[in-house]
GUKOL-266699 format. One record per residue (C-alpha): residue number from 1; x, y, z; residue in one letter. Coordinates in Angstrom, 3 decimals, padded with zeros to 6 digits. Example, Ala and Ser with C-alpha at 12.3 -4.5 7.8 and 13.67 -1.06 7.14 Angstrom:
2
(r 1; (012.300; -004.500; 007.800); "A")
(r 2; (013.670; -001.060; 007.140); "S")
This chain:
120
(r 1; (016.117; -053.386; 008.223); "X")
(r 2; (016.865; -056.698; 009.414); "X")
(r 3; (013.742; -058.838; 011.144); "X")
(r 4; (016.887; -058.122; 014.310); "X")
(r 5; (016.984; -054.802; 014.344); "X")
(r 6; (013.241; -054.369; 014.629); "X")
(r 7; (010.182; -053.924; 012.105); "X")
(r 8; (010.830; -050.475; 010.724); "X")
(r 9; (008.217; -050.320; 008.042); "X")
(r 10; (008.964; -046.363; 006.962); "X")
(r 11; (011.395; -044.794; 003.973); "X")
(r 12; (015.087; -045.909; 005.145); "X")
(r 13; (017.074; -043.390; 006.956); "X")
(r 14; (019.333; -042.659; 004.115); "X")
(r 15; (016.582; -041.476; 002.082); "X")
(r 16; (015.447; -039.065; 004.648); "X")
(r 17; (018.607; -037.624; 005.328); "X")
(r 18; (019.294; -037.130; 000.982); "X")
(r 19; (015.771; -035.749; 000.955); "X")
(r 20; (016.552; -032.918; 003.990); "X")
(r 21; (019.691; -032.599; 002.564); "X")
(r 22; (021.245; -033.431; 006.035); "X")
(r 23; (018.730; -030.983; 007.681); "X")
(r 24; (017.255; -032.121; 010.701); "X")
(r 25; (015.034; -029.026; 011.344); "X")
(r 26; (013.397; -026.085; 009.081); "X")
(r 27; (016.289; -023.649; 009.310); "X")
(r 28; (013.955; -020.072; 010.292); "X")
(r 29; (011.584; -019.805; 013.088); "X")
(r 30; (009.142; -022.842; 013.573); "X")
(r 31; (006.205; -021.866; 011.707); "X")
(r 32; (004.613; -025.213; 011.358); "X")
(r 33; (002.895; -027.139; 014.174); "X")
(r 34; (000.869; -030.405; 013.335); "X")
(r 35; (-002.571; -028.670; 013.004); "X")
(r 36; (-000.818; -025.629; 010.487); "X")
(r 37; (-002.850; -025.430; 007.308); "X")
(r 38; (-000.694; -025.743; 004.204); "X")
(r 39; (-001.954; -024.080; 001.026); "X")
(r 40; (-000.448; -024.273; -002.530); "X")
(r 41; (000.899; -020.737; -003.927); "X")
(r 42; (002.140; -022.840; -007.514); "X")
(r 43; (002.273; -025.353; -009.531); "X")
(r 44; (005.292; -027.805; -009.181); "X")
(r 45; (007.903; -027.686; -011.900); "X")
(r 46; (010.236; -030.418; -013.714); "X")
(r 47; (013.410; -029.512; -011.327); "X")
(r 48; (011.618; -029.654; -008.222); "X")
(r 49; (012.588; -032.311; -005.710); "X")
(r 50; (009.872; -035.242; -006.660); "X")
(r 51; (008.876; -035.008; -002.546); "X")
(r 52; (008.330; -030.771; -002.948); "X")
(r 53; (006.021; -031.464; -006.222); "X")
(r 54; (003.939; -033.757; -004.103); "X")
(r 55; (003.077; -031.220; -001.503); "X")
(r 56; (002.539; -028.414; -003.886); "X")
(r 57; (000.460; -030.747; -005.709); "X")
(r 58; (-001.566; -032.047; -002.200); "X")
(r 59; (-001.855; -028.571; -000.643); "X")
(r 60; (-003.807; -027.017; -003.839); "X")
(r 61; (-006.949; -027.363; -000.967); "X")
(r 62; (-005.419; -026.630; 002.538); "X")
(r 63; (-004.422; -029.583; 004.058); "X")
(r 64; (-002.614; -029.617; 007.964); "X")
(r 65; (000.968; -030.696; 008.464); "X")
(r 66; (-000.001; -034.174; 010.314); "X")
(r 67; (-002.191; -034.888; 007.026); "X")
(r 68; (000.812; -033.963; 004.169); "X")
(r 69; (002.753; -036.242; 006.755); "X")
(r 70; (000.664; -038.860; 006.078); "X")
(r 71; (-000.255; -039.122; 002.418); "X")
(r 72; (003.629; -038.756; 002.133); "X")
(r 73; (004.435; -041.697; 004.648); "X")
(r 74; (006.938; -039.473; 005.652); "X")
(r 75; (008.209; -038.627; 009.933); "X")
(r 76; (006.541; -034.827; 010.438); "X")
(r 77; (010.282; -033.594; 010.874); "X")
(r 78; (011.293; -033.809; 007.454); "X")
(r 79; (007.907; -032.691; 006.254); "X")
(r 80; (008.667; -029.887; 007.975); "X")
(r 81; (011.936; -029.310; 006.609); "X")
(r 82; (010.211; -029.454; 002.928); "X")
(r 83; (007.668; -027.314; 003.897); "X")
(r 84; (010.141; -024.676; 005.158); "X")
(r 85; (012.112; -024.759; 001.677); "X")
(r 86; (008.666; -024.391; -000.076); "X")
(r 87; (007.493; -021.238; 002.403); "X")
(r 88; (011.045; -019.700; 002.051); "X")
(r 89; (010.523; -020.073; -001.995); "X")
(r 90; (006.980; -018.503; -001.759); "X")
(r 91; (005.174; -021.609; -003.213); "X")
(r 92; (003.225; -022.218; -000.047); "X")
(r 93; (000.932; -020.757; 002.635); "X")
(r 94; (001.205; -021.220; 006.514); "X")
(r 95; (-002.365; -020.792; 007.805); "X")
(r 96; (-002.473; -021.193; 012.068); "X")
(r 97; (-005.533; -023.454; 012.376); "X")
(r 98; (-008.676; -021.724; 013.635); "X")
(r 99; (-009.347; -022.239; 017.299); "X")
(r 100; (-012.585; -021.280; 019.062); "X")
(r 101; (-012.182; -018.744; 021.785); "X")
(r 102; (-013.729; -020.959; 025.071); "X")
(r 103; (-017.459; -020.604; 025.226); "X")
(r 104; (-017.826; -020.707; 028.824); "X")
(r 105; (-021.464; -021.624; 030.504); "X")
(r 106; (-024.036; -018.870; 031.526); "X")
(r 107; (-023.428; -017.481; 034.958); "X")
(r 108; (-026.949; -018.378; 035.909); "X")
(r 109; (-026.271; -022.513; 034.880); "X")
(r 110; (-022.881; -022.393; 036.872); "X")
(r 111; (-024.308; -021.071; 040.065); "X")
(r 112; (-027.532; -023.413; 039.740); "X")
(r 113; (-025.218; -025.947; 039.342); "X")
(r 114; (-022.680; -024.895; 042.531); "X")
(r 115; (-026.045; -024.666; 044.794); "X")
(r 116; (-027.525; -028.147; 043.634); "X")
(r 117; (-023.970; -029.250; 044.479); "X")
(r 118; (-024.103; -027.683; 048.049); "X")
(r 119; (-027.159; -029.207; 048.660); "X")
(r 120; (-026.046; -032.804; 048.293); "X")
């Protein structure tokens, strides 16, 4: 880009769009939020896309979408979009992160809490 059309420090457009092929979305339901863990079924291969060997070669520990983003200095939407061509192939793993079911307070803490409350 020019130093007039603003400071876009990312891969140039046209490279995105030849890397999605055009795609601007995975094309099946969306699997892959930014905290989805993405785990490595294989091992890349010589005809791969160079941009699907790097995942398959970052994801061989689970790593989340927003991380594989960002070791690839690539927007999250086309990460997607190679992500959903590697899960379609069977090369990778969706995982739904973890997430804690809410540990609420004891009863007994709450309501001494409420009545010191009351009583200011």
């Amino acid at each position: 880009m020019t130093a007039d059309q603003g400071s876009w420090d990312g891969p140039e457009p046209d490279r995105l769009y030849v890397i999605t092929r055009g795609r601007s979305g995975p094309s099946g339901p969306g699997v892959f939020d930014l905290v989805t863990l993405i785990v490595s079924l294989a091992e890349p291969t010589p005809a791969m896309q160079p941009e699907h060997a790097a995942i398959l070669r970052l994801c061989r520990s689970p790593l989340s979408v927003a991380e594989v983003s960002a070791y690839l200095e690539l927007p999250t939407s086309v990460v997607t979009v190679l992500l959903a061509d590697l899960l379609d192939d069977g090369r990778i793993e969706a995982r739904a992160a973890r997430r804690r079911a809410a540990e609420l307070p004891d009863r007994a803490l709450l309501e001494a809490v409420i009545h010191g409350l009351q009583r200011l």
